[in-house]
MMTF fields as JSON, N, C-alpha, C and O atoms, coordinates in Angstrom:
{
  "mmtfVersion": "1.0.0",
  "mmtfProducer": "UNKNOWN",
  "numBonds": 287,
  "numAtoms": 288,
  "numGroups": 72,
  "numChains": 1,
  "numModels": 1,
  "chainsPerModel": [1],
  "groupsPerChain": [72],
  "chainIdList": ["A"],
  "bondAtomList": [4, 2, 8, 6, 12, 10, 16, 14, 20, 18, 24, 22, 28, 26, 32, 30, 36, 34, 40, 38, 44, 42, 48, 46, 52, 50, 56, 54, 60, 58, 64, 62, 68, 66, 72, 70, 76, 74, 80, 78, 84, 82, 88, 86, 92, 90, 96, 94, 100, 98, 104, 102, 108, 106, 112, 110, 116, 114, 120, 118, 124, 122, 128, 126, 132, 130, 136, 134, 140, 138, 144, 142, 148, 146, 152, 150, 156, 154, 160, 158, 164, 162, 168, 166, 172, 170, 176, 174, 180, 178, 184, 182, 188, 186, 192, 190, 196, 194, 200, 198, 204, 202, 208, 206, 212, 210, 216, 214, 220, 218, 224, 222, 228, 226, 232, 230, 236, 234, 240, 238, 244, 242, 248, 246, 252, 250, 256, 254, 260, 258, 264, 262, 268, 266, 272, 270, 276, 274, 280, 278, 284, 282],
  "bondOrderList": [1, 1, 1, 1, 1, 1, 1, 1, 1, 1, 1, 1, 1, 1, 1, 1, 1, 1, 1, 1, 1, 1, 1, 1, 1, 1, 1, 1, 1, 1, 1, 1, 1, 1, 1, 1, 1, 1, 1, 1, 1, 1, 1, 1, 1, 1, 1, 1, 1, 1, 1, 1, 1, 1, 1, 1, 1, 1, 1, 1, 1, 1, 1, 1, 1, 1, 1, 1, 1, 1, 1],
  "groupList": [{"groupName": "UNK", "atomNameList": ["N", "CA", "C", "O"], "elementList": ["N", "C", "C", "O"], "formalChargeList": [0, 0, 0, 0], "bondAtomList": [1, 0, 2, 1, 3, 2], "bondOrderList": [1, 1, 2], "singleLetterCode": "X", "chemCompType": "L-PEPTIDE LINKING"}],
  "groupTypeList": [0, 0, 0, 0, 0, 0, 0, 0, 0, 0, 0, 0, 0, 0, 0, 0, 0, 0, 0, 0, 0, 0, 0, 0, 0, 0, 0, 0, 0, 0, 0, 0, 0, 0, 0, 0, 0, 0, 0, 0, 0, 0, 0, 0, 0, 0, 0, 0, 0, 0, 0, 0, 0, 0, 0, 0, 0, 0, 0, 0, 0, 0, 0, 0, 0, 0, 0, 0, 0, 0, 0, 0],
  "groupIdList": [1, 2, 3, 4, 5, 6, 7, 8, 9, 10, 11, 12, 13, 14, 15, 16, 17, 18, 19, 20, 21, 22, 23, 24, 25, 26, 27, 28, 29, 30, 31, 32, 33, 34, 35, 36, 37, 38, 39, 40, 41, 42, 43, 44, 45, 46, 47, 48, 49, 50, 51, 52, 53, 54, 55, 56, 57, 58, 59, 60, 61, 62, 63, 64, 65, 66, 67, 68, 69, 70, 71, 72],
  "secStructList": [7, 7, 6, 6, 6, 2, 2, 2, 2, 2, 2, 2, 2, 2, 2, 2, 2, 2, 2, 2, 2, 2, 2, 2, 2, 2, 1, 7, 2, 2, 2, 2, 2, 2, 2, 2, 2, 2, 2, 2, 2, 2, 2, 2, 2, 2, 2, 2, 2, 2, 2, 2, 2, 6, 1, 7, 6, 6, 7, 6, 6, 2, 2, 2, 2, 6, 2, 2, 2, 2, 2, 7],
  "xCoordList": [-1.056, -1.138, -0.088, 0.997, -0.413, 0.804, 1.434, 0.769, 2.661, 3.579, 3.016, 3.371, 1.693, 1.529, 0.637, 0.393, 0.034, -0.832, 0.143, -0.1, 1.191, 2.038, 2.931, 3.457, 3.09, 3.82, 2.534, 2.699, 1.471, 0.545, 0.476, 0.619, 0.081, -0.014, 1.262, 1.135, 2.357, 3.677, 3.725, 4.448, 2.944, 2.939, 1.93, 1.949, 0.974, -0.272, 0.658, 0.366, 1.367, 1.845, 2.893, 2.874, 3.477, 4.761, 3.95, 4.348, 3.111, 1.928, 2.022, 2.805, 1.229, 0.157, 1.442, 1.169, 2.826, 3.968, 4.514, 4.911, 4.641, 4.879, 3.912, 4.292, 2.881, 2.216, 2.731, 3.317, 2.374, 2.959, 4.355, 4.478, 5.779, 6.785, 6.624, 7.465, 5.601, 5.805, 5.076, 5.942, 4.106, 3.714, 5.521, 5.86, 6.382, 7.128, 7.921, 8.821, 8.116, 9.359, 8.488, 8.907, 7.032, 6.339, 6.67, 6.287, 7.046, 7.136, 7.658, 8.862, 7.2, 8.029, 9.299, 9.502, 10.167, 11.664, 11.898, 12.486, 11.062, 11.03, 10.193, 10.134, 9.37, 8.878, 9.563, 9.871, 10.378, 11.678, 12.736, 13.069, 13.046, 14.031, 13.847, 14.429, 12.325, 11.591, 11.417, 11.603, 11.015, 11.149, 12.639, 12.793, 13.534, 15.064, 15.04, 15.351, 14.76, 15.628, 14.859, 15.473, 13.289, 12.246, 13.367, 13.635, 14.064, 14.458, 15.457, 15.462, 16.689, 17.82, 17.872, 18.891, 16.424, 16.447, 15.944, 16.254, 14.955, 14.222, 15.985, 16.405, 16.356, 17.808, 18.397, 17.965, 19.303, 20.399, 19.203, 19.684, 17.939, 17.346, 17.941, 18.774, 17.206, 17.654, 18.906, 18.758, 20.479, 21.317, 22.046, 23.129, 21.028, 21.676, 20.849, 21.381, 19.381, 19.026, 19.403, 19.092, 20.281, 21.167, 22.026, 22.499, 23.036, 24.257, 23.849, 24.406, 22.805, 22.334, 22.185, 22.949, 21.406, 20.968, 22.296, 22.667, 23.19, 23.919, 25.626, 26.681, 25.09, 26.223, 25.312, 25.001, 24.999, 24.071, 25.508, 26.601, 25.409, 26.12, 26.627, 27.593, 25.757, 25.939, 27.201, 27.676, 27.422, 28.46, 29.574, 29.914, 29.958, 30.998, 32.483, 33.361, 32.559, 33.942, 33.9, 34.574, 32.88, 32.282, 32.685, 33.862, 32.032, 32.344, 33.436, 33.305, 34.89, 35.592, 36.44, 37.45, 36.413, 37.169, 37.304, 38.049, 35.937, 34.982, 36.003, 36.502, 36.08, 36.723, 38.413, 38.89, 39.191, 40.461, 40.515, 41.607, 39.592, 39.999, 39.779, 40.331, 38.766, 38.542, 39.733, 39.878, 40.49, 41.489, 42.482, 42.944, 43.156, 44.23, 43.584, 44.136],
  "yCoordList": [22.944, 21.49, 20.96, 21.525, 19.908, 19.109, 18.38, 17.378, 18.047, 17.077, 16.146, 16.05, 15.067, 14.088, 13.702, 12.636, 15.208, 15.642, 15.974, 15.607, 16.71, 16.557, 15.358, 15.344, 14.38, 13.416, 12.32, 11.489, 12.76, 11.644, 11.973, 11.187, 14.084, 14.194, 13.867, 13.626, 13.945, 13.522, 12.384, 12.162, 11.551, 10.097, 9.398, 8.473, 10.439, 10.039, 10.988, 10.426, 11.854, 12.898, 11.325, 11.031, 10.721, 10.211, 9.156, 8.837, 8.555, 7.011, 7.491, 6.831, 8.916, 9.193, 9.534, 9.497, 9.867, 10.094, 8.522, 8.235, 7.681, 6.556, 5.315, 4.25, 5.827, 5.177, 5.23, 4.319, 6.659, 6.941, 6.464, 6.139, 6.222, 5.797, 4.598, 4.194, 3.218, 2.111, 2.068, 1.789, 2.195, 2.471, 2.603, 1.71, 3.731, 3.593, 2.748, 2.796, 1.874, 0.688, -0.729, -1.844, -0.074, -1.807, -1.514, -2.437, -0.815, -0.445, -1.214, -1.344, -1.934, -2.853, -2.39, -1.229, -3.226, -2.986, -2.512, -1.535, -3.813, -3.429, -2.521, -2.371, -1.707, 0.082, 0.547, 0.928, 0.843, 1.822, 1.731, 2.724, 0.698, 0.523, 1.139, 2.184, 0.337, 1.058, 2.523, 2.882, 3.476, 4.723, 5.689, 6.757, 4.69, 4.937, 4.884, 6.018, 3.963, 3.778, 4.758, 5.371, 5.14, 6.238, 7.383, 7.939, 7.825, 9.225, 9.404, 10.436, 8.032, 7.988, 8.333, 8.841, 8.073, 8.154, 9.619, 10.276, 9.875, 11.349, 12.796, 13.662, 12.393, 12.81, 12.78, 13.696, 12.013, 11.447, 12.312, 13.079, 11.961, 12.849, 14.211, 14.862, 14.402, 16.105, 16.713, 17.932, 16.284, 16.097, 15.978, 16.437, 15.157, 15.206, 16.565, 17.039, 16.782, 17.592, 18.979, 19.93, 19.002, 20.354, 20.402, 21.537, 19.178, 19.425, 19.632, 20.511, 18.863, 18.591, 20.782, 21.324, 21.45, 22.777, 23.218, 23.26, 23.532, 23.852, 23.944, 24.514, 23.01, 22.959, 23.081, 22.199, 24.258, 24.287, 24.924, 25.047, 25.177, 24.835, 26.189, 26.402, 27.419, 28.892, 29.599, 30.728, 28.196, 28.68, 29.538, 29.392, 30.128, 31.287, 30.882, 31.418, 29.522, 28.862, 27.78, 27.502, 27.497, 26.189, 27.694, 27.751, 28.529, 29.015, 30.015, 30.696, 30.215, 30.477, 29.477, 29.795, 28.244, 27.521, 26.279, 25.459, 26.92, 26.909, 27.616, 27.188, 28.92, 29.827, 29.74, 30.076, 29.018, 28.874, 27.892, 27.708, 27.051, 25.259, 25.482, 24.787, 26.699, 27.319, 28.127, 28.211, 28.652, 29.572, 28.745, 29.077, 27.409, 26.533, 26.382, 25.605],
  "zCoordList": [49.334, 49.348, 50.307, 50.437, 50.952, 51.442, 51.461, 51.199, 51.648, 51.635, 50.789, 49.614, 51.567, 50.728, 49.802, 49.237, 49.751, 48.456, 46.995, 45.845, 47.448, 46.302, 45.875, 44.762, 46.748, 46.459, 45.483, 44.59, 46.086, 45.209, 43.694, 42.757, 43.635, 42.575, 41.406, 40.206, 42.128, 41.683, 41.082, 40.111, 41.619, 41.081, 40.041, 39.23, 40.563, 39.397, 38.076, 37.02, 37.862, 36.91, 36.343, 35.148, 37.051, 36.521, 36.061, 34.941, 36.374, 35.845, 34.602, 33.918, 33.729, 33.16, 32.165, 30.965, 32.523, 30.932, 31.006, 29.877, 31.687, 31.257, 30.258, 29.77, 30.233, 29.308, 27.902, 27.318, 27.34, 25.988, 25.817, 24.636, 26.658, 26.256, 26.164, 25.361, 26.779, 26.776, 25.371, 24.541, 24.888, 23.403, 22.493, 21.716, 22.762, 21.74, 22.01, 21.171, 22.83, 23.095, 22.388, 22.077, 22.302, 21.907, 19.862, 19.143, 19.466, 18.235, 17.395, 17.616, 16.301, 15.332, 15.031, 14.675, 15.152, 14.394, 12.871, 12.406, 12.152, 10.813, 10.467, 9.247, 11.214, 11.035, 10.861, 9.732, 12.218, 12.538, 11.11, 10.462, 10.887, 9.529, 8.925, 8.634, 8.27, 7.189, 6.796, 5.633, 7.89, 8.486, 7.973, 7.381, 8.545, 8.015, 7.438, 7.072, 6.038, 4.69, 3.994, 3.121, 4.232, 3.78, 3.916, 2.851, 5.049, 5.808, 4.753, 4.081, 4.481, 3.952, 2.834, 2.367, 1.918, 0.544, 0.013, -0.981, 1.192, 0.751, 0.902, 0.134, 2.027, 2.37, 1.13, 0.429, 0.522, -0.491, -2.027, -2.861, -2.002, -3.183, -3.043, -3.674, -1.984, -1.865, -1.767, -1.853, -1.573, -1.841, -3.274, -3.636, -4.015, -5.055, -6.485, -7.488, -5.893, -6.551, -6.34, -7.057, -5.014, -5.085, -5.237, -5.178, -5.581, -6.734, -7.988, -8.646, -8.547, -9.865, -10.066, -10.865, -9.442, -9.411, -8.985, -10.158, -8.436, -8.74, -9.348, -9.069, -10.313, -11.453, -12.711, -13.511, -12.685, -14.317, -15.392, -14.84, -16.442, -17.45, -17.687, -18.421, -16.855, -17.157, -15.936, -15.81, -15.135, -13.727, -14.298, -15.472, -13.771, -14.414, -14.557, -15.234, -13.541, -13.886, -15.332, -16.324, -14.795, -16.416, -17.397, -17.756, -17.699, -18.615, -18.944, -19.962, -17.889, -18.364, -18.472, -19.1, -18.05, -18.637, -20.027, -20.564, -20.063, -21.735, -22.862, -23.904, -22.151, -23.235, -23.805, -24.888, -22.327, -22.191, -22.895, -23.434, -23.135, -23.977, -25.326, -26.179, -25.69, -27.08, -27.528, -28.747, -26.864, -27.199, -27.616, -28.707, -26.933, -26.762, -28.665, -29.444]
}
C-alpha cells in the first residue's frame, strides 16, 4: 500500500474508535453515581461478610483466651 492509502486507512481506523468514546462522555451523571454507590455497597458487603467468617467462635485465640478467663 502507499503512503496515502495508509494515511486514509489510518483515518477511517481513528473515525470508527471515536464513535464508541463519544457514546461514553454522553453518559448520565446520575448513572455513573448510581453505578458507584451499587459498586460501594456490593464492596463494603463483602468486606464485612469476611470478617463476619472469619471470627467464628472456634478461632484458637477466642478459645484460649476463653480458658485463661475460666481459670482466673
Amino acid at each position: 500500500m502507499g503512503i496515502l492509502e495508509v494515511a486514509i486507512a489510518s483515518l477511517i481506523w481513528a473515525r470508527r474508535g471515536e464513535q464508541p468514546r463519544d457514546e461514553l462522555y454522553g453518559t448520565d451523571i446520575g448513572q455513573f453515581l448510581g453505578r458507584m454507590v451499587v459498586a460501594l455497597a456490593v464492596f463494603a458487603a463483602v468486606i464485612t461478610g469476611l470478617q463476619i467468617a472469619a471470627a467464628h467462635p472456634d478461632d484458637p485465640k477466642i478459645v484460649a483466651d476463653r480458658t485463661v478467663a475460666e481459670a482466673n
